[in-house]
N, CA, C and O atoms as a Tinker XYZ file with bonds, in Angstrom:
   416  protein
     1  N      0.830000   -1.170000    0.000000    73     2
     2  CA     0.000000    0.000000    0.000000    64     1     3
     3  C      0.874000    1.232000    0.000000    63     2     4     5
     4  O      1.885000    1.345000    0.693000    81     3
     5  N      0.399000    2.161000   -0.842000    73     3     6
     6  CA     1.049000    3.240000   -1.185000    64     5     7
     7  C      1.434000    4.164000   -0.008000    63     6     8     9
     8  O      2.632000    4.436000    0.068000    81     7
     9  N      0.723000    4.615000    0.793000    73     7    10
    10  CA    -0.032000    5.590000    1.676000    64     9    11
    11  C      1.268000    4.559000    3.169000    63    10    12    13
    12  O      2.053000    5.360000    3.678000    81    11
    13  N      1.340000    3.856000    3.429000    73    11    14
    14  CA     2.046000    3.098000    4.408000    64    13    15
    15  C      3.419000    2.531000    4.196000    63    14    16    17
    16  O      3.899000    2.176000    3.120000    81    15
    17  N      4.035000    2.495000    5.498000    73    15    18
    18  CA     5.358000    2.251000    5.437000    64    17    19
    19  C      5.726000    0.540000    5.160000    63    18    20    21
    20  O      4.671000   -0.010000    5.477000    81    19
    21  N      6.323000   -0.123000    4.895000    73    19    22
    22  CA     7.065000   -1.549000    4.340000    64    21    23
    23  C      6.538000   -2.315000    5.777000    63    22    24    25
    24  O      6.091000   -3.462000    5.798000    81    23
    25  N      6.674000   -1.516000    6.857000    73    23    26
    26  CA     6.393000   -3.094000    8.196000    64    25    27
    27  C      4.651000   -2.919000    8.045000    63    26    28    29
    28  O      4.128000   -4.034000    8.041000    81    27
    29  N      3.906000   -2.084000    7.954000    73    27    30
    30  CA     2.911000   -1.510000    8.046000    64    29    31
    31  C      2.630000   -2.619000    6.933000    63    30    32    33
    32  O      2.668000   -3.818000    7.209000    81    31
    33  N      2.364000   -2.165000    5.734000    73    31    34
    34  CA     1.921000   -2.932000    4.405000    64    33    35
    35  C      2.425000   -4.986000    4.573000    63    34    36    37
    36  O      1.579000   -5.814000    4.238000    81    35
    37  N      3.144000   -5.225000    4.846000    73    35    38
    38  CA     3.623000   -6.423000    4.946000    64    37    39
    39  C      2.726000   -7.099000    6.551000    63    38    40    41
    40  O      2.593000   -8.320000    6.620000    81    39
    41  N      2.353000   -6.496000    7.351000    73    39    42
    42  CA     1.510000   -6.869000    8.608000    64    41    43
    43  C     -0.238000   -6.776000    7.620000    63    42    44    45
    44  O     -0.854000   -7.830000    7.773000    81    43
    45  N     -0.884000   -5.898000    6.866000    73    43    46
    46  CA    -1.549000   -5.854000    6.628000    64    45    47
    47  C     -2.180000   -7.058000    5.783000    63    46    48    49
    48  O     -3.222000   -7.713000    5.772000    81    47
    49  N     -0.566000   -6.960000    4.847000    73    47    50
    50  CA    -1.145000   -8.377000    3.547000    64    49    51
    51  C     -1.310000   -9.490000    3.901000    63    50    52    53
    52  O     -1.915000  -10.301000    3.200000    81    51
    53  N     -0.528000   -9.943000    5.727000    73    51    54
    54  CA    -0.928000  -11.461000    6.285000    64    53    55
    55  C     -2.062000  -11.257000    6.488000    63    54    56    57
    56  O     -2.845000  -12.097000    6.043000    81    55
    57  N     -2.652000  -10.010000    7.276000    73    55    58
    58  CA    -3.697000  -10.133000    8.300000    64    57    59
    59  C     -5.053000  -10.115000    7.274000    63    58    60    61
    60  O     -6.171000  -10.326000    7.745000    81    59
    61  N     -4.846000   -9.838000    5.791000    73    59    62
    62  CA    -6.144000   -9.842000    4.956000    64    61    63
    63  C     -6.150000  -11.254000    4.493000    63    62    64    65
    64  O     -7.117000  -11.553000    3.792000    81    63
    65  N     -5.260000  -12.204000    4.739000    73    63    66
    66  CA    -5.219000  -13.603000    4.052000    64    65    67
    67  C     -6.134000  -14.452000    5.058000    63    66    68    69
    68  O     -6.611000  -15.499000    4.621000    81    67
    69  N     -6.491000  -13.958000    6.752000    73    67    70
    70  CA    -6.898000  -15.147000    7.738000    64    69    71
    71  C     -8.039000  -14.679000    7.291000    63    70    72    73
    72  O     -8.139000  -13.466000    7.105000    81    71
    73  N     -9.315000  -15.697000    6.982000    73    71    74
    74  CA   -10.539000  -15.578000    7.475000    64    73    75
    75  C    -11.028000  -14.942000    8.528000    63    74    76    77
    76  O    -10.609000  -15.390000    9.595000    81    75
    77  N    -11.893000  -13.904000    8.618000    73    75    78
    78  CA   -12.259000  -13.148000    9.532000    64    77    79
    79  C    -13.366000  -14.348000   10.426000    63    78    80    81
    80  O    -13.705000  -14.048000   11.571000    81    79
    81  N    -13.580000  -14.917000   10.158000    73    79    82
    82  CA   -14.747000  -15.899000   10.889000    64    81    83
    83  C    -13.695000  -16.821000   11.856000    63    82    84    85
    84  O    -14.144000  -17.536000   12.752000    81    83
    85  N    -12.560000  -16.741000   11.631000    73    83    86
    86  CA   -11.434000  -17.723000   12.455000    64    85    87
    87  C    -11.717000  -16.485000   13.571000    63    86    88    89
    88  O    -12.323000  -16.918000   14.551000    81    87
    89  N    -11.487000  -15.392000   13.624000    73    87    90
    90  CA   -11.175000  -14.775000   15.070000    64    89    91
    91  C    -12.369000  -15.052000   15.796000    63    90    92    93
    92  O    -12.305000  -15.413000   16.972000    81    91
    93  N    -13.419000  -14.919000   15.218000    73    91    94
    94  CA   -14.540000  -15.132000   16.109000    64    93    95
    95  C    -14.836000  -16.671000   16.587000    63    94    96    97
    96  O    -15.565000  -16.978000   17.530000    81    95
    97  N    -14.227000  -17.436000   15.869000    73    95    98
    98  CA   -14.015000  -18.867000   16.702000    64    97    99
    99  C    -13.270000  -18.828000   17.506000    63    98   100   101
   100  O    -13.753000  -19.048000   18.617000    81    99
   101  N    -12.094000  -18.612000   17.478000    73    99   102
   102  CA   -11.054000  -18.172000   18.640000    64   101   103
   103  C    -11.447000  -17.878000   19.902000    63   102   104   105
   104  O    -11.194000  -18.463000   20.956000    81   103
   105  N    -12.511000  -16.285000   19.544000    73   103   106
   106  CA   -12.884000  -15.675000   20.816000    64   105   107
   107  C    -14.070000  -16.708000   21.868000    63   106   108   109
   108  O    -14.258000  -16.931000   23.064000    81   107
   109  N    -14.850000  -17.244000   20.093000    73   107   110
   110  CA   -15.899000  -17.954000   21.338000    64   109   111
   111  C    -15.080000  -19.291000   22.178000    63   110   112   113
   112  O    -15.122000  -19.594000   23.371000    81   111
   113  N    -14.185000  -20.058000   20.792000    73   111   114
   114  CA   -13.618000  -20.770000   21.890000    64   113   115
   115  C    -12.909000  -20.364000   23.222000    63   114   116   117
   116  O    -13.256000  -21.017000   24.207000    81   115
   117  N    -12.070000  -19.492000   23.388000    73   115   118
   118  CA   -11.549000  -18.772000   24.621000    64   117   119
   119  C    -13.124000  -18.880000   25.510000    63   118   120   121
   120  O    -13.194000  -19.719000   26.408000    81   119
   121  N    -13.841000  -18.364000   25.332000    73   119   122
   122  CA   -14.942000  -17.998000   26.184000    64   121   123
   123  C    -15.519000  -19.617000   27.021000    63   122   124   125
   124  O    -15.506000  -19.918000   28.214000    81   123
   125  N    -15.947000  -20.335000   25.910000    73   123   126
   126  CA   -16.024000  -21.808000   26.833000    64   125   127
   127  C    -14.832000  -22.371000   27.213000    63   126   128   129
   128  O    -14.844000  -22.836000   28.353000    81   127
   129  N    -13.940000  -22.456000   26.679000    73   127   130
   130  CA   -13.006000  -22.943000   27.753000    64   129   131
   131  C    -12.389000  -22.503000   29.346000    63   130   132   133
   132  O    -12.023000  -23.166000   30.316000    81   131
   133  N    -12.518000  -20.537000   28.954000    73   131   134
   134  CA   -12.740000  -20.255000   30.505000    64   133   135
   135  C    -13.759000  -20.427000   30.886000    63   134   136   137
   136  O    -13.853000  -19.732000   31.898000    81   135
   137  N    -15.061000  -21.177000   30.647000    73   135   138
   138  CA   -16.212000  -21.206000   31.494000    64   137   139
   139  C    -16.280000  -22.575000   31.739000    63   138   140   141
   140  O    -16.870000  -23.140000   32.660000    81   139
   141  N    -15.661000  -23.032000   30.887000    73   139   142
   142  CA   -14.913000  -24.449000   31.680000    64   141   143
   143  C    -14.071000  -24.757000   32.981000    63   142   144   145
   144  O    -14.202000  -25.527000   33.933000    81   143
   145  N    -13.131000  -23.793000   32.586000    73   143   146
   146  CA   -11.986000  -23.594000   33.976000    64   145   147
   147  C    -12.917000  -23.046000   34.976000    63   146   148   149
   148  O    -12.580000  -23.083000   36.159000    81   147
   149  N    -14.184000  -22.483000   34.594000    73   147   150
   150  CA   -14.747000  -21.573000   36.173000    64   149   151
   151  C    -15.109000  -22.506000   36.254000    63   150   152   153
   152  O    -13.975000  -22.880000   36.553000    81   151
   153  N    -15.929000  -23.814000   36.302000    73   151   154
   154  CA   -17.080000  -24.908000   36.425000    64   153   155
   155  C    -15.801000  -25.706000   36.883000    63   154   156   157
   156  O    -16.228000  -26.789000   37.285000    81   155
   157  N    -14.659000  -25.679000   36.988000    73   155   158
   158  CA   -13.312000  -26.983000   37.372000    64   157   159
   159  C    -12.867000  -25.792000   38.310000    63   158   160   161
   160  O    -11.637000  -25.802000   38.246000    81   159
   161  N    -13.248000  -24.815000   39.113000    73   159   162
   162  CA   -12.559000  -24.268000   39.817000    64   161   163
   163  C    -11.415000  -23.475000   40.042000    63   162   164   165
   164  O    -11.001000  -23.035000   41.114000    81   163
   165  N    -10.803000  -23.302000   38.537000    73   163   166
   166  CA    -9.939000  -22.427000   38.538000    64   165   167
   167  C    -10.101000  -21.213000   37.840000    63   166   168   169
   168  O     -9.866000  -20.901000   36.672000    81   167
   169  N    -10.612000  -20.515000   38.929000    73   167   170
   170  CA   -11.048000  -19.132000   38.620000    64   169   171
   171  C     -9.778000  -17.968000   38.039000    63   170   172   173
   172  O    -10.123000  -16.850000   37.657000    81   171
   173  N     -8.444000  -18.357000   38.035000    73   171   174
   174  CA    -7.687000  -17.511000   38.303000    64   173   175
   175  C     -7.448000  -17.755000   36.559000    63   174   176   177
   176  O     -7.660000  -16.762000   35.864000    81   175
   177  N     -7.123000  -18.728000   36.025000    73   175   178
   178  CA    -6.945000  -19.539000   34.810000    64   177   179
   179  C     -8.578000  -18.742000   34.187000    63   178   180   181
   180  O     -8.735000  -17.743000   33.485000    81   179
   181  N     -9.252000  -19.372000   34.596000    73   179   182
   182  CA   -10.580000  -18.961000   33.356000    64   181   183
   183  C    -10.592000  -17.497000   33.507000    63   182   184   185
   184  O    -11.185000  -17.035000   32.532000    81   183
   185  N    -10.230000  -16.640000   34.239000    73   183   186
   186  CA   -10.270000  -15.074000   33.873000    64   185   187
   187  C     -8.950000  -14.883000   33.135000    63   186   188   189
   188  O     -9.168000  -14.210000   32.128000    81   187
   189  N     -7.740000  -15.196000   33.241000    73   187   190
   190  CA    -7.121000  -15.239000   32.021000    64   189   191
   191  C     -7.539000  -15.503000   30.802000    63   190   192   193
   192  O     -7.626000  -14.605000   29.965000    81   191
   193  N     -7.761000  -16.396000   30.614000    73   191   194
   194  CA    -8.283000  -17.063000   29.038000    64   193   195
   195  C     -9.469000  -16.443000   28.631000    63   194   196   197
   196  O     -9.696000  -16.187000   27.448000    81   195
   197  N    -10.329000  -16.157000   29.658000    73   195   198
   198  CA   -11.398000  -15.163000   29.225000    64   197   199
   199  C    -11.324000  -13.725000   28.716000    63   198   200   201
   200  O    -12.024000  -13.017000   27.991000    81   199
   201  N    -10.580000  -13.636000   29.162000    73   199   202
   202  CA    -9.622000  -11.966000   28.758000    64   201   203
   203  C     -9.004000  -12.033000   27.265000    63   202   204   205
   204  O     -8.435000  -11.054000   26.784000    81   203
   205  N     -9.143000  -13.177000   26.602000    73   203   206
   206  CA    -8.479000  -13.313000   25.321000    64   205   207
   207  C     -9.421000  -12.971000   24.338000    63   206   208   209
   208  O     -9.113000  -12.499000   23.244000    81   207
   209  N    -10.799000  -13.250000   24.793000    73   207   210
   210  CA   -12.018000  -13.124000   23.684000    64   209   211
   211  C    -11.598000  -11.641000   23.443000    63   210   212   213
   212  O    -10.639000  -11.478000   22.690000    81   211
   213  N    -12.254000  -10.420000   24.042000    73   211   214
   214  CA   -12.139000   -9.033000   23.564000    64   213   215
   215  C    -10.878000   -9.248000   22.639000    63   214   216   217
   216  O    -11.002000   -9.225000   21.415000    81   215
   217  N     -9.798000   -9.434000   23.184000    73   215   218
   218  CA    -8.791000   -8.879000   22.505000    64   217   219
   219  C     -8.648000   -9.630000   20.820000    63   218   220   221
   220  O     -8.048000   -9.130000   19.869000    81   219
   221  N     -9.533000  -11.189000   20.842000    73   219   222
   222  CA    -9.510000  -11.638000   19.319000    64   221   223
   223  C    -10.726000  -10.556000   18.742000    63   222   224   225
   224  O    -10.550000  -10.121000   17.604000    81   223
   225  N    -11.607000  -10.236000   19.283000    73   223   226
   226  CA   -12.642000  -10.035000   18.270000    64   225   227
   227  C    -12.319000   -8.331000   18.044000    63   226   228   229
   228  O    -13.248000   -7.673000   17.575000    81   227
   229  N    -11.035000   -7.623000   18.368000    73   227   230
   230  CA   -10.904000   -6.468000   18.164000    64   229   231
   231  C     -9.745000   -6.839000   17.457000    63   230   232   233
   232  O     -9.431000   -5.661000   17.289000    81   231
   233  N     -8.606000   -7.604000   16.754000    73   231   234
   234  CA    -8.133000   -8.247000   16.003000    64   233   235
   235  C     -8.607000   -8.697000   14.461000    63   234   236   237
   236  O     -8.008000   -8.660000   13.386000    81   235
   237  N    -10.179000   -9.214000   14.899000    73   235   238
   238  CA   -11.250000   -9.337000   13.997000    64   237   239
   239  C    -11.412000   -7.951000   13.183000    63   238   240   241
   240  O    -11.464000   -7.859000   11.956000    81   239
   241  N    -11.475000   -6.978000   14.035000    73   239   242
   242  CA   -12.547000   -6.588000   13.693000    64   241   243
   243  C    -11.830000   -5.378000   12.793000    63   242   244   245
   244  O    -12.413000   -4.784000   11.886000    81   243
   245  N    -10.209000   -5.081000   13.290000    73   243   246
   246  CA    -9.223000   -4.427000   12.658000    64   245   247
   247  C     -9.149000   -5.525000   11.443000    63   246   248   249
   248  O     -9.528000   -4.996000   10.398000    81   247
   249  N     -8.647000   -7.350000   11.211000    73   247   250
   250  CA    -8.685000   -8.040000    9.990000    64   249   251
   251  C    -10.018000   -7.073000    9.034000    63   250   252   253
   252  O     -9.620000   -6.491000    8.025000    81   251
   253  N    -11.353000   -6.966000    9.359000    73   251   254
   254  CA   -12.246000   -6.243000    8.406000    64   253   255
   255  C    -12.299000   -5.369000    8.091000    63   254   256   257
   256  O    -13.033000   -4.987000    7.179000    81   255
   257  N    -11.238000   -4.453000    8.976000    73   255   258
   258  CA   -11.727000   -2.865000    8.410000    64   257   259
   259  C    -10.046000   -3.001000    7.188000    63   258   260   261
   260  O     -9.986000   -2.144000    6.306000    81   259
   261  N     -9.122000   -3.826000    7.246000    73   259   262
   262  CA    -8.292000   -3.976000    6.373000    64   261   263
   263  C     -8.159000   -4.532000    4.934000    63   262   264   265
   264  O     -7.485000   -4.220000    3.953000    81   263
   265  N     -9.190000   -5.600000    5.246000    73   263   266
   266  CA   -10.149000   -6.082000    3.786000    64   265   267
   267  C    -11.071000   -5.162000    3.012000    63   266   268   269
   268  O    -11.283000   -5.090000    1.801000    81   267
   269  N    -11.536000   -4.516000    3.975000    73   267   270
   270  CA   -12.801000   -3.638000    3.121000    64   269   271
   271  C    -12.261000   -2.089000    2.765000    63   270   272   273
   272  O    -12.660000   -1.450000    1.791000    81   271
   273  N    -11.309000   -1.624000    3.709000    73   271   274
   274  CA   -10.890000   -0.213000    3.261000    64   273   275
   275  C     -9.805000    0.023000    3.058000    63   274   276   277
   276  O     -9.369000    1.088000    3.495000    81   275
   277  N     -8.737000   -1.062000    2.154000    73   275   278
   278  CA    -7.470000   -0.615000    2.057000    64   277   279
   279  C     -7.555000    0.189000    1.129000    63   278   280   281
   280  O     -8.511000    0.444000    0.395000    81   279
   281  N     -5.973000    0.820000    1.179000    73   279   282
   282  CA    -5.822000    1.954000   -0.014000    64   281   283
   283  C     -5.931000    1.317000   -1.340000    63   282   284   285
   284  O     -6.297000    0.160000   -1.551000    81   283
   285  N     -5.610000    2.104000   -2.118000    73   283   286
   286  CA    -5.385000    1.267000   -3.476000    64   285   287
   287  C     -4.132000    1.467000   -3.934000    63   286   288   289
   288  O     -3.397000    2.399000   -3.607000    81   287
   289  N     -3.809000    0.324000   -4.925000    73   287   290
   290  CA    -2.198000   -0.202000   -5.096000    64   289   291
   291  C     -1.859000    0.154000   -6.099000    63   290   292   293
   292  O     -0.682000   -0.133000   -6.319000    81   291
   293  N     -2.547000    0.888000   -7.186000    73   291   294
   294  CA    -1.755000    1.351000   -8.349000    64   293   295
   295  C     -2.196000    3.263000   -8.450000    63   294   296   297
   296  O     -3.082000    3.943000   -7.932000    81   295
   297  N     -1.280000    3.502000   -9.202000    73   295   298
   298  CA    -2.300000    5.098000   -9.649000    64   297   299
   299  C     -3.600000    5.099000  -10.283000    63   298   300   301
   300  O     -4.408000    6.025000  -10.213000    81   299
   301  N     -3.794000    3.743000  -11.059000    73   299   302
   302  CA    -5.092000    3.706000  -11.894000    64   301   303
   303  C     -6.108000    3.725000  -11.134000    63   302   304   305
   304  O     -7.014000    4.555000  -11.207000    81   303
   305  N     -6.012000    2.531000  -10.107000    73   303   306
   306  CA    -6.810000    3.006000   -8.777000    64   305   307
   307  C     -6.967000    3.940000   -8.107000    63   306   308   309
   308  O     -7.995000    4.312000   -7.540000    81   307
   309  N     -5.800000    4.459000   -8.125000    73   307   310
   310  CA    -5.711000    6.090000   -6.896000    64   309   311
   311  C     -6.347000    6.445000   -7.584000    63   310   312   313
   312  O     -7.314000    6.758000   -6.889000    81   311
   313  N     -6.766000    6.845000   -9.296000    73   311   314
   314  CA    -7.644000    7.957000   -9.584000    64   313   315
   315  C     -9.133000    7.708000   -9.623000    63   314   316   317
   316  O    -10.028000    8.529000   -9.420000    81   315
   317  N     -9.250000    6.259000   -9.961000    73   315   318
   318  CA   -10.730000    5.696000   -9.574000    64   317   319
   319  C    -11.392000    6.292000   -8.402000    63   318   320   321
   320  O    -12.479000    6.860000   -8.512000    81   319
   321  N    -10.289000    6.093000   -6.431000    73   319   322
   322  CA   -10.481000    5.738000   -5.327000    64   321   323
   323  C    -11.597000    6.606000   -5.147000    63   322   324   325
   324  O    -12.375000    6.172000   -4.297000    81   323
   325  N    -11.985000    7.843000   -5.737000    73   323   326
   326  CA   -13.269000    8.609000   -5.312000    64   325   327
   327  C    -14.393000    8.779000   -6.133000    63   326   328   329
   328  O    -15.186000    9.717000   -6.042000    81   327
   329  N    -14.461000    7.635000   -7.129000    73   327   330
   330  CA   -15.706000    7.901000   -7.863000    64   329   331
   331  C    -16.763000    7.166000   -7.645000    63   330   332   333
   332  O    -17.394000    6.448000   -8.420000    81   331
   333  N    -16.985000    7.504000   -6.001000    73   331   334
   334  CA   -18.043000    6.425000   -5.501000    64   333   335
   335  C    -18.454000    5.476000   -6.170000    63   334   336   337
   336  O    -19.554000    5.507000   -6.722000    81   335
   337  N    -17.558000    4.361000   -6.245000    73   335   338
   338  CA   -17.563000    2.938000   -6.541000    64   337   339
   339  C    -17.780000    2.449000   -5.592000    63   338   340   341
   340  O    -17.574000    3.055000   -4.541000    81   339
   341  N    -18.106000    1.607000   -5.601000    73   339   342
   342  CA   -19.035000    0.718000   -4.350000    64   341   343
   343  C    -18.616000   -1.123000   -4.540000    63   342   344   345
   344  O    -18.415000   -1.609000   -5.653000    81   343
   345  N    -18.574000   -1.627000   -3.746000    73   343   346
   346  CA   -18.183000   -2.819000   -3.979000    64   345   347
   347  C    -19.855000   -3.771000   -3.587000    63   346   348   349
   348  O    -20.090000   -4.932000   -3.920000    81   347
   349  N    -20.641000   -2.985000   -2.937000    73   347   350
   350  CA   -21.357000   -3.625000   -2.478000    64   349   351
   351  C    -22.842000   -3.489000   -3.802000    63   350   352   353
   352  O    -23.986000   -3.944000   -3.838000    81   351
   353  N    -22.056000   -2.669000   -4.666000    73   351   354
   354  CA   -23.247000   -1.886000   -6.001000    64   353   355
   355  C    -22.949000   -2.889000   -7.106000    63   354   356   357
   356  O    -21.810000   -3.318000   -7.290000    81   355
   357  N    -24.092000   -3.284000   -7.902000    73   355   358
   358  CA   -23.213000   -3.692000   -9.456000    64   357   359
   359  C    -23.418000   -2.166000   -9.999000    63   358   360   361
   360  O    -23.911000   -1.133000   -9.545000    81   359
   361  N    -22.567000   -2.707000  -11.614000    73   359   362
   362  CA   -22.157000   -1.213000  -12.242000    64   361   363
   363  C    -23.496000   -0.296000  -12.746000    63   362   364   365
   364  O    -23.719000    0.900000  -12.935000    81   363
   365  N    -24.338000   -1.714000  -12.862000    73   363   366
   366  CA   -25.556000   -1.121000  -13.173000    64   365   367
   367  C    -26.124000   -0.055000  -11.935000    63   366   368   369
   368  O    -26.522000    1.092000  -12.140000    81   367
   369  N    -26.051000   -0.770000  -10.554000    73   367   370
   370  CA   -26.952000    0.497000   -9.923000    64   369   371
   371  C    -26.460000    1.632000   -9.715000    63   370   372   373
   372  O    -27.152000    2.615000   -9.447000    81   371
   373  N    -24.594000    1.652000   -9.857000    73   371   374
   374  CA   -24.408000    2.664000   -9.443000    64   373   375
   375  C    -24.478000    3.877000  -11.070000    63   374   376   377
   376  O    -24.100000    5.046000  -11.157000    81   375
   377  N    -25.025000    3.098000  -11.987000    73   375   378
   378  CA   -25.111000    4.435000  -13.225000    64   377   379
   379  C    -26.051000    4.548000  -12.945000    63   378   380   381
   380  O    -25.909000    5.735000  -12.653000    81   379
   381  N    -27.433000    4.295000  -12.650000    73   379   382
   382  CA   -28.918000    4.871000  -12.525000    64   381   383
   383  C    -28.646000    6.122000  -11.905000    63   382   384   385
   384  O    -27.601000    6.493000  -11.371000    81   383
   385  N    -29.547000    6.621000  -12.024000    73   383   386
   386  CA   -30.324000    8.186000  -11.477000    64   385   387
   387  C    -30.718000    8.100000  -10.580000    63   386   388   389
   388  O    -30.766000    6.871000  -10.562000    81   387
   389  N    -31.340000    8.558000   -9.121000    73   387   390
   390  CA   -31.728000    8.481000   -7.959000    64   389   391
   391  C    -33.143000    9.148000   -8.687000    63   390   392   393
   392  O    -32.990000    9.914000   -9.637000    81   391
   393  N    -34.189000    8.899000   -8.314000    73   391   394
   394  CA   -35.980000    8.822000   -8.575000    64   393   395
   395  C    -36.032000   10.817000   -8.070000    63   394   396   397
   396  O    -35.833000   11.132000   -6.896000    81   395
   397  N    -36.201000   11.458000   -8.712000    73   395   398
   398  CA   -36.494000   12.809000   -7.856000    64   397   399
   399  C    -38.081000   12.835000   -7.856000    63   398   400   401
   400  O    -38.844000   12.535000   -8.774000    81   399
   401  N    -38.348000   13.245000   -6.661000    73   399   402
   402  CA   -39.658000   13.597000   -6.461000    64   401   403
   403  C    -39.731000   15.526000   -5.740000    63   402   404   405
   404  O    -39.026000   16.360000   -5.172000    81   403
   405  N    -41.344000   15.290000   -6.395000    73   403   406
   406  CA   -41.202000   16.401000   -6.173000    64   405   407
   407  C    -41.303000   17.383000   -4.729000    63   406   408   409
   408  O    -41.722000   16.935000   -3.662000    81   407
   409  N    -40.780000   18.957000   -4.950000    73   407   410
   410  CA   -40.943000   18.660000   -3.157000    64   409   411
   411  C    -42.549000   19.787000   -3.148000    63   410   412   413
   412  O    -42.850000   20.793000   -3.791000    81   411
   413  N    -43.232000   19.016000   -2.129000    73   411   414
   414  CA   -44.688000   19.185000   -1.965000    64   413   415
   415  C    -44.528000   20.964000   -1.075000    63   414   416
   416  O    -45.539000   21.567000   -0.715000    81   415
């Protein structure tokens, strides 16, 4: 990525390769297994391990905002990057016209 430094861009390109649905297994697993350790009595252990969920699903949740809003990697892109393109649009909806009505 253009916009970022070499450790920056090289941390990013692993972290867009994991499935974002792995962190949230992670976290839930962390979560029953410390509610395991509380039900076996070791309270000191299951608040550790329980303390791991937040920190996967904010891991997560940085993996998505890196998939969905990286910069773009060439100039052809850089000049695209603001012509409200939409990934979530086909090309068709985003050429239509918005319906004007009139104002009453």
């Amino acid at each position: 990525m253009k916009n970022e430094d070499v450790a920056t861009t090289n941390i990013e390109e692993l972290t867009k390769k994991v499935p974002s649905v792995s962190f949230l297994g992670l976290a839930i697993g962390a979560m029953a297994v410390s509610a395991s350790l509380m039900l076996l009595n070791r309270k000191t252990w299951a608040n550790f391990v329980g303390q791991w969920a937040p920190t996967l699903l904010i891991l997560g949740t940085y993996n998505k905002i890196v998939k969905t809003f990286s910069a773009p990697y060439s100039e052809a892109q850089r000049g695209n990057h603001g012509d409200h393109a939409s990934i979530l649009k086909s090309p068709d909806e985003l050429s239509r016209q918005p319906a004007t009505r009139p104002l009453i």
